[in-house]
KEKE-3310 file (N, C-alpha, C; in steps of 0.2 Angstrom, whole numbers, plus 5000, padded with zeros to 4 digits):
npx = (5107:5096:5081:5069:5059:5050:5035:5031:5023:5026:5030:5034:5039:5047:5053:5061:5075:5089:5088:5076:5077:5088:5080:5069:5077:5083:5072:5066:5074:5076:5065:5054:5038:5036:5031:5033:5033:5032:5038:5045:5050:5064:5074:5071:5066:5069:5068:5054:5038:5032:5022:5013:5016:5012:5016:5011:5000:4982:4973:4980:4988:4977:4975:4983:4985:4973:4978:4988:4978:4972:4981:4983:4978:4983:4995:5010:5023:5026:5034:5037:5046:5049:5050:5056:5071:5075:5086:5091:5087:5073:5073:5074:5065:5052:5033:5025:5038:5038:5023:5025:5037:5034:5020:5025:5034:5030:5013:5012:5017:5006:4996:4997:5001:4988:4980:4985:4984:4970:4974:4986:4982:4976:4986:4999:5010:5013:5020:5025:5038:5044:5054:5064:5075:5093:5092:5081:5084:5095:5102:5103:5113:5106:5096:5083:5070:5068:5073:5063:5051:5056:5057:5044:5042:5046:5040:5025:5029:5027:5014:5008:5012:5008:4993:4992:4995:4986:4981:4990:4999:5015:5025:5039:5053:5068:5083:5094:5109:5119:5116:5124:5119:5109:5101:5108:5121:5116:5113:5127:5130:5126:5133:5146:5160:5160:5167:5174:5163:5158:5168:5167:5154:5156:5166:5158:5151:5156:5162:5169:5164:5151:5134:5128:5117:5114:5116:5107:5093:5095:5096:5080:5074:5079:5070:5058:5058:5048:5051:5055:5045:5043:5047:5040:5038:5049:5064:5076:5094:5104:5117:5132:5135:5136:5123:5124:5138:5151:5166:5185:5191)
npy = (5117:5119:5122:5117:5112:5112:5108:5102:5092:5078:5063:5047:5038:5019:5020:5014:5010:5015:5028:5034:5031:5040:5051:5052:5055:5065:5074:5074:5078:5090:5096:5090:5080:5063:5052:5036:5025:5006:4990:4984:4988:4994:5004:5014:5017:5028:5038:5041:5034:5020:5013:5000:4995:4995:5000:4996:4990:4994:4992:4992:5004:5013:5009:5013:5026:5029:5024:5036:5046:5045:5052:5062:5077:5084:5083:5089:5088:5076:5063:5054:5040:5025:5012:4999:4990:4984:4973:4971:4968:4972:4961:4952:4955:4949:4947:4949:4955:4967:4971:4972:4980:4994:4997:4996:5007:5018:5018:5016:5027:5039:5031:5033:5047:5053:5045:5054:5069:5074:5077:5087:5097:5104:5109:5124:5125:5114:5101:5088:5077:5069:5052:5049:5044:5045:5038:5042:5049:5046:5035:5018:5003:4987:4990:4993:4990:4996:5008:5013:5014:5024:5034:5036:5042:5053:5062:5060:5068:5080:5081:5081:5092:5101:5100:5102:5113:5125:5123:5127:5117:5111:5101:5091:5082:5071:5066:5056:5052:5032:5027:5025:5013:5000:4992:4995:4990:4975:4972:4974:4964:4953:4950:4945:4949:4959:4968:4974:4979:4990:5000:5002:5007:5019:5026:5031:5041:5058:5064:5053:5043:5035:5043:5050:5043:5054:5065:5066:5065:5078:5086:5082:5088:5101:5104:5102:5111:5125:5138:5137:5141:5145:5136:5124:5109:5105:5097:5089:5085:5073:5066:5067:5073:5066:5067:5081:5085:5081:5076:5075:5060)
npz = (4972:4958:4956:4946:4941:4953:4962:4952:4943:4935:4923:4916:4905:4904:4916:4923:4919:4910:4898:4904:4918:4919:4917:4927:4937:4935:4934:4949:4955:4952:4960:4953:4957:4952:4942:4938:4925:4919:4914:4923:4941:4942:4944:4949:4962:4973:4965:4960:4960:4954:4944:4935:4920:4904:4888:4875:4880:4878:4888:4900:4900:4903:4918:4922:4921:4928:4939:4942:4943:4956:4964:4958:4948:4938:4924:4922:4915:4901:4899:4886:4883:4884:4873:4861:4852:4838:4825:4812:4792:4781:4775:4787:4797:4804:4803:4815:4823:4813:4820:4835:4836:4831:4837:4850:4850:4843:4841:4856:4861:4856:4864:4876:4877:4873:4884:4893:4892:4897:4910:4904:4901:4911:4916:4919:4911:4901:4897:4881:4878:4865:4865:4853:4839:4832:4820:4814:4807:4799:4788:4794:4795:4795:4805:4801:4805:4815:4815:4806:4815:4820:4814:4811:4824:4826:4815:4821:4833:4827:4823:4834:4839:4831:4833:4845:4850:4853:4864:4871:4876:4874:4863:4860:4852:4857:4848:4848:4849:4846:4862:4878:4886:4894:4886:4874:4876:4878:4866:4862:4868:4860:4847:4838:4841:4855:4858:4850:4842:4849:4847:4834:4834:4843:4835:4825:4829:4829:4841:4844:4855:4866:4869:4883:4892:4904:4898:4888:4894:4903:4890:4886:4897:4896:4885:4891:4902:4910:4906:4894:4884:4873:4862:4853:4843:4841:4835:4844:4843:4850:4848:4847:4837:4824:4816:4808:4805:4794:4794:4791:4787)
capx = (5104:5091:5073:5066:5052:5050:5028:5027:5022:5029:5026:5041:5038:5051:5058:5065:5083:5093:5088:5070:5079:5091:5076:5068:5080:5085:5066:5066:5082:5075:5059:5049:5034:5039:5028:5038:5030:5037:5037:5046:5053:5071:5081:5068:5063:5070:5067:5048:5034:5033:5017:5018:5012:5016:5012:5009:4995:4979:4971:4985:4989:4970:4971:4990:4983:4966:4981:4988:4972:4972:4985:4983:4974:4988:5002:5014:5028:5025:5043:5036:5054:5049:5053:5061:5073:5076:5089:5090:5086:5069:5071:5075:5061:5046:5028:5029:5043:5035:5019:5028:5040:5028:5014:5024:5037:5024:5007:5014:5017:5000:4991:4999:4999:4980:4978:4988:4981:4964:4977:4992:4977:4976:4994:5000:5014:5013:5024:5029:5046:5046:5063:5067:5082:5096:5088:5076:5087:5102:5102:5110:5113:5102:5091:5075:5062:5069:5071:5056:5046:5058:5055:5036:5039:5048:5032:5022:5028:5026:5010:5006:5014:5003:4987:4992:4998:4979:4981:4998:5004:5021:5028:5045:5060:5077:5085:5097:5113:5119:5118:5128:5113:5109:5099:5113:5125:5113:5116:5134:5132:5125:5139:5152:5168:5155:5173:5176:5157:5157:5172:5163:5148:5159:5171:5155:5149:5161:5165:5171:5161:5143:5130:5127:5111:5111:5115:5102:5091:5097:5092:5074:5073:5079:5065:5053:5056:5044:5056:5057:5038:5041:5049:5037:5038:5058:5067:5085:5098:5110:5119:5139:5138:5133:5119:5125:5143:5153:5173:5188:5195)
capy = (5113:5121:5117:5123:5108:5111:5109:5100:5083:5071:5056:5046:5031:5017:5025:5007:5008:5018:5036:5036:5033:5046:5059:5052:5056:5073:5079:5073:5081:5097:5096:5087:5073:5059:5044:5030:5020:5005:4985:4984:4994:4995:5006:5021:5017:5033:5048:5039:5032:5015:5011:4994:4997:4989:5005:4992:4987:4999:4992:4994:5013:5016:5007:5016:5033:5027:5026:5041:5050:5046:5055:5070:5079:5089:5081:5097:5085:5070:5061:5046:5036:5017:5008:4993:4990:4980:4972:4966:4970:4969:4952:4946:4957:4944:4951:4948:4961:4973:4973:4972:4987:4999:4995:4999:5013:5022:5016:5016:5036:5038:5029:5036:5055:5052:5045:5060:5075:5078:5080:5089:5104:5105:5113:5129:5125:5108:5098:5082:5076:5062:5050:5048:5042:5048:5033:5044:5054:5042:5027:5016:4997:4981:4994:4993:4991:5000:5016:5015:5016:5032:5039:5037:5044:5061:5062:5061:5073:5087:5083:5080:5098:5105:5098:5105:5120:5131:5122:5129:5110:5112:5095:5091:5078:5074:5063:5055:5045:5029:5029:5019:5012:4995:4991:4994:4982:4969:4971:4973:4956:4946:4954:4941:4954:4966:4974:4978:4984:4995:5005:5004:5012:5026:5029:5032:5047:5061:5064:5047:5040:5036:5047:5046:5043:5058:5070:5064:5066:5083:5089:5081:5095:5108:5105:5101:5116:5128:5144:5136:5141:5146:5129:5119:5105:5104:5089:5090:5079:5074:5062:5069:5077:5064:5070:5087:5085:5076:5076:5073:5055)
capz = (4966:4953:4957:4940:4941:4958:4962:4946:4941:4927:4921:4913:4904:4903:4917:4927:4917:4904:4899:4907:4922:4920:4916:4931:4944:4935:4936:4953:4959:4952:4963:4952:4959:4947:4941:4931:4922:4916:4914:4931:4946:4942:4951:4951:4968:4975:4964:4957:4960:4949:4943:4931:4915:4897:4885:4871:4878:4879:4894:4905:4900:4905:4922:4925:4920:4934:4946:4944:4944:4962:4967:4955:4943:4932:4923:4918:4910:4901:4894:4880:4883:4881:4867:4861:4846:4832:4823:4804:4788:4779:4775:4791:4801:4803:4804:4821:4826:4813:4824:4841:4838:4829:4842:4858:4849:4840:4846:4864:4864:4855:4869:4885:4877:4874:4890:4898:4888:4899:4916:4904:4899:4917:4918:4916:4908:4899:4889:4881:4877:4864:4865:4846:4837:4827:4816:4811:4802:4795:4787:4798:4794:4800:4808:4796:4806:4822:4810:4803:4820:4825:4809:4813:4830:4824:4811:4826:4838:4823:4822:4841:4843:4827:4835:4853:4850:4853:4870:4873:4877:4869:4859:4855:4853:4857:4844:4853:4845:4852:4871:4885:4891:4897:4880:4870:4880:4878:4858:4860:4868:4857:4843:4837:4846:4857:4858:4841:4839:4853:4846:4829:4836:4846:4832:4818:4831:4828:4845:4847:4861:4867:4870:4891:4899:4909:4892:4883:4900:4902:4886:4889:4906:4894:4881:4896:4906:4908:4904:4885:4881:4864:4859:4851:4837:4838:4836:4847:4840:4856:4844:4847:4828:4820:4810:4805:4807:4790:4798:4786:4791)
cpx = (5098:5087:5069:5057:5049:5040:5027:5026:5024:5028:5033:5038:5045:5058:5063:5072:5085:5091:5082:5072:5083:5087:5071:5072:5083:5075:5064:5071:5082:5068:5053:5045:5034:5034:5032:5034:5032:5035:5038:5049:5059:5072:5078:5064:5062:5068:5058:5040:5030:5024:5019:5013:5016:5011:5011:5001:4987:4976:4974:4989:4984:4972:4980:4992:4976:4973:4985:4983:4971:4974:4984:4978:4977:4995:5006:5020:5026:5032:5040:5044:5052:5048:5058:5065:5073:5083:5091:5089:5078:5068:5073:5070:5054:5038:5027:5032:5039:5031:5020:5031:5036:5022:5018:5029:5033:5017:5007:5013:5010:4995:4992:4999:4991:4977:4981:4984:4975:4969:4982:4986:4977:4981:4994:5006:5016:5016:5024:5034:5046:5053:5063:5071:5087:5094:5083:5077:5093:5100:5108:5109:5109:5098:5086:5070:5062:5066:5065:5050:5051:5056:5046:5036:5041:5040:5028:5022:5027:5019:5004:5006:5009:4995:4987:4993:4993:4980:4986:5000:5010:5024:5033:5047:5065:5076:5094:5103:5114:5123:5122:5122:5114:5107:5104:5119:5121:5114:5122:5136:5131:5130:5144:5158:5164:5163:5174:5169:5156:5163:5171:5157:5150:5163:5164:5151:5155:5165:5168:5169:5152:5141:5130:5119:5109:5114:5110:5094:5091:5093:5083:5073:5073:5072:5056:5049:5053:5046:5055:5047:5038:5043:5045:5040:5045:5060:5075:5091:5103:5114:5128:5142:5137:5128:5120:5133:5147:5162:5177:5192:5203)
cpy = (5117:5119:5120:5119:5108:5113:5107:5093:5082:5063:5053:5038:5028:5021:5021:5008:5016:5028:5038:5034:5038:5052:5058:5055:5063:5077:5079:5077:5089:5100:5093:5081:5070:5053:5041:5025:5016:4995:4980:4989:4996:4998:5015:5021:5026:5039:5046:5034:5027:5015:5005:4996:4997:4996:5001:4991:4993:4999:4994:5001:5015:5018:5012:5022:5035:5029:5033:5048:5050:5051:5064:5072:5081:5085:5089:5094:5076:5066:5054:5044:5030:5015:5004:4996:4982:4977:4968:4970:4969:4965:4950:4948:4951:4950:4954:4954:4967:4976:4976:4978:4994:5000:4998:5007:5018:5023:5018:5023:5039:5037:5032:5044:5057:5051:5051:5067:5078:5082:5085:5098:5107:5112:5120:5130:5117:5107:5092:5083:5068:5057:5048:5046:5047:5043:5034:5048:5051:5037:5024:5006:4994:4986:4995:4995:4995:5008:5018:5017:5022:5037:5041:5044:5052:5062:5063:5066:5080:5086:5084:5089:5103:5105:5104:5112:5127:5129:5123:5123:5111:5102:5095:5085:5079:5067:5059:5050:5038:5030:5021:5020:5002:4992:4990:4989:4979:4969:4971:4964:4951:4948:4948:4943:4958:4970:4979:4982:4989:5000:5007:5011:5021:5030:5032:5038:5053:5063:5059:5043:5040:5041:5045:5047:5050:5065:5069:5068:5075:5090:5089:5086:5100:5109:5104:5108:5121:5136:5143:5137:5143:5139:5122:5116:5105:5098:5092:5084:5079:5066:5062:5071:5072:5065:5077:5087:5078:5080:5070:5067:5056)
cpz = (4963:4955:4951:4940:4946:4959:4955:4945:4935:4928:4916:4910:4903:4906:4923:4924:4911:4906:4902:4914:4924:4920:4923:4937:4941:4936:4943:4958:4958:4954:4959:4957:4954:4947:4937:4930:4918:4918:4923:4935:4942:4944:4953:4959:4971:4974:4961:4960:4955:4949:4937:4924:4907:4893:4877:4871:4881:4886:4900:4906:4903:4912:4923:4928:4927:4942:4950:4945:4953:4968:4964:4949:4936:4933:4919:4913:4909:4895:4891:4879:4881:4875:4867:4855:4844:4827:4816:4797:4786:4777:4778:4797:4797:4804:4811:4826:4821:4818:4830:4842:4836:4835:4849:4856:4845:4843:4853:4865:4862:4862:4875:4881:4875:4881:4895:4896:4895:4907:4914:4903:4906:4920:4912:4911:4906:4894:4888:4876:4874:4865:4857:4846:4831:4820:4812:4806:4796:4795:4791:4797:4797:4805:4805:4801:4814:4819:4810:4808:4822:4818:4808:4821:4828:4820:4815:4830:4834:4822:4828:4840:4838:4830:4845:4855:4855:4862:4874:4877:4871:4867:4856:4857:4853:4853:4845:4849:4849:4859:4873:4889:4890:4890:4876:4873:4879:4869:4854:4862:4865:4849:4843:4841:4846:4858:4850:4838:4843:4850:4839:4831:4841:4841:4827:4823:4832:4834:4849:4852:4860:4869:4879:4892:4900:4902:4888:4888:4903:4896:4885:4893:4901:4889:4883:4903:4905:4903:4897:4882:4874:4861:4859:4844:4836:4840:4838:4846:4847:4851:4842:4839:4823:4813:4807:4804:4800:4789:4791:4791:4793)
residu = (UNK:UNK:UNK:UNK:UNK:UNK:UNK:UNK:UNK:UNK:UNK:UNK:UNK:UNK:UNK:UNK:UNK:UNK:UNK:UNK:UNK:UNK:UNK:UNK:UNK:UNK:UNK:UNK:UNK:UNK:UNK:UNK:UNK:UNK:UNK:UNK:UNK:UNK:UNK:UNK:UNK:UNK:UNK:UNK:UNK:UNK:UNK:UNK:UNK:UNK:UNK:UNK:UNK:UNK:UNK:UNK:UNK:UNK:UNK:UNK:UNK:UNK:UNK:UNK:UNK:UNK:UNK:UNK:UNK:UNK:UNK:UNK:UNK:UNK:UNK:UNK:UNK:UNK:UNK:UNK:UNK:UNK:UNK:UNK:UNK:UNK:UNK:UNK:UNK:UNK:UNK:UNK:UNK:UNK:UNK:UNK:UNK:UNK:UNK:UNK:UNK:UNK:UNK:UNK:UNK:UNK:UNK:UNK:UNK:UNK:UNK:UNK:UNK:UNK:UNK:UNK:UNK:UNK:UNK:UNK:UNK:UNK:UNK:UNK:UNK:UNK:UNK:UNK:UNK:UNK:UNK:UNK:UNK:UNK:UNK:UNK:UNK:UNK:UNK:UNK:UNK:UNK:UNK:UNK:UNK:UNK:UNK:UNK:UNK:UNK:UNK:UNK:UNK:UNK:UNK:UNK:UNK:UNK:UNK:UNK:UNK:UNK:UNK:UNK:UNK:UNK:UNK:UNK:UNK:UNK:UNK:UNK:UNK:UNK:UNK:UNK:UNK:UNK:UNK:UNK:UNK:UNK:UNK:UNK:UNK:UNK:UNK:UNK:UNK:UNK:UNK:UNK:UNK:UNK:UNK:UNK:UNK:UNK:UNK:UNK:UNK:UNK:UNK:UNK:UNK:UNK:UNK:UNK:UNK:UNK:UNK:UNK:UNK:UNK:UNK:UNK:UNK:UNK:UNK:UNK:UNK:UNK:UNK:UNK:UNK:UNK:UNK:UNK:UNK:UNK:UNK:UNK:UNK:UNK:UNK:UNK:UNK:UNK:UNK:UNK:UNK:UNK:UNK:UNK:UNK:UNK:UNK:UNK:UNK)
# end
């Protein structure tokens, strides 16, 4: 098996379930020391080191960041994955939800890549790995205000990796279509026939199907490993052709 992170430290937000546990357990599988950070444990026991931390809220990114200081001095990969979503239109988003999803899907990478910086300068080979949307790039139905926070966060990692660059901290994202993640089954659930929206959602990706977890998570490691040192400021669409890709019905 590949030990390409092998002697290196990462930091995983929102890395309890879905794709931040998939990028957990692949940076750990390839000799990474893993911290996950994340509202609860979930199922990173094995390949991570949970620490609890709400990246919404600034106090608690500080005291997260205080724990990890414990342990180490240099982070070498830091993967901004937490985030929530949104569902609606402009006029059915309240103030409320703007604040709420902007604040932990924008803001949130903001505060934790600020509090990481002074351990990521430390490394020889540092990077972050935002999770984006193909949201950022397509209009896509009753996703208003979801979008609008991935379209901030792409905007963001171009000008994280502009600022970073003198520091050879490299910044990128993947842009990911929808995934078979637990998140997404909870919006299939609440869906009038989550059957018929699920094969909506598969049929409008060209390759017919969801995105997986552990592809999305994969491409993360490619854009995180050290070997990719000229690869800054890129955005990675793992979105099964969706965004580039317009197929004759």
């Amino acid at each position: 098996m590949s030990a390409e992170f092998k002697g290196l430290t990462a930091v995983v937000t929102g890395a309890g379930a879905g794709i931040g546990l998939a990028v957990a357990r692949a940076l750990h599988s390839q000799g990474a020391r893993v911290f996950g950070l994340d509202l609860e444990e979930g199922s990173m026991a094995d390949v991570a080191t949970w620490i609890s931390c709400d990246v919404g809220d600034e106090a608690r990114v500080k005291s997260a960041f205080e724990e990890i200081a414990k342990s180490t001095d240099t982070i070498d990969v830091l993967a901004n994955n937490a985030g929530i979503g949104a569902v609606g239109t402009v006029e059915d988003a309240t103030e409320d939800e703007w604040y709420r999803v902007l604040n932990i899907n924008v803001v949130g990478i903001g505060r934790v890549s600020a509090a990481a910086m002074p351990f990521l300068r430390k490394s020889k080979s540092a990077a972050i790995v935002n999770t984006c949307s193909i949201a950022a790039t397509v209009g896509l139905p009753k996703r208003a205000v979801y979008s609008a926070s991935k379209g901030a966060v792409m905007s963001l990692t171009l000008a994280m990796a502009a600022d970073a660059v003198k520091e050879k901290i490299r910044v990128n994202c993947v842009n990911p279509g929808t995934a078979d993640t637990p998140w997404v089954e909870r919006l299939l659930s609440q869906a009038e026939n989550p059957l018929a929206e699920r094969q909506y959602l598969e049929a409008r990706q060209p390759l017919g199907r969801l995105v997986s977890a552990d592809e999305v998570a994969s491409a993360i490691l490619y854009l995180a490993n050290p070997r990719q040192g000229s690869t800054t400021g890129t955005i990675l669409a793992v979105d099964g052709g969706m965004h580039g890709l317009r197929l004759p019905k």
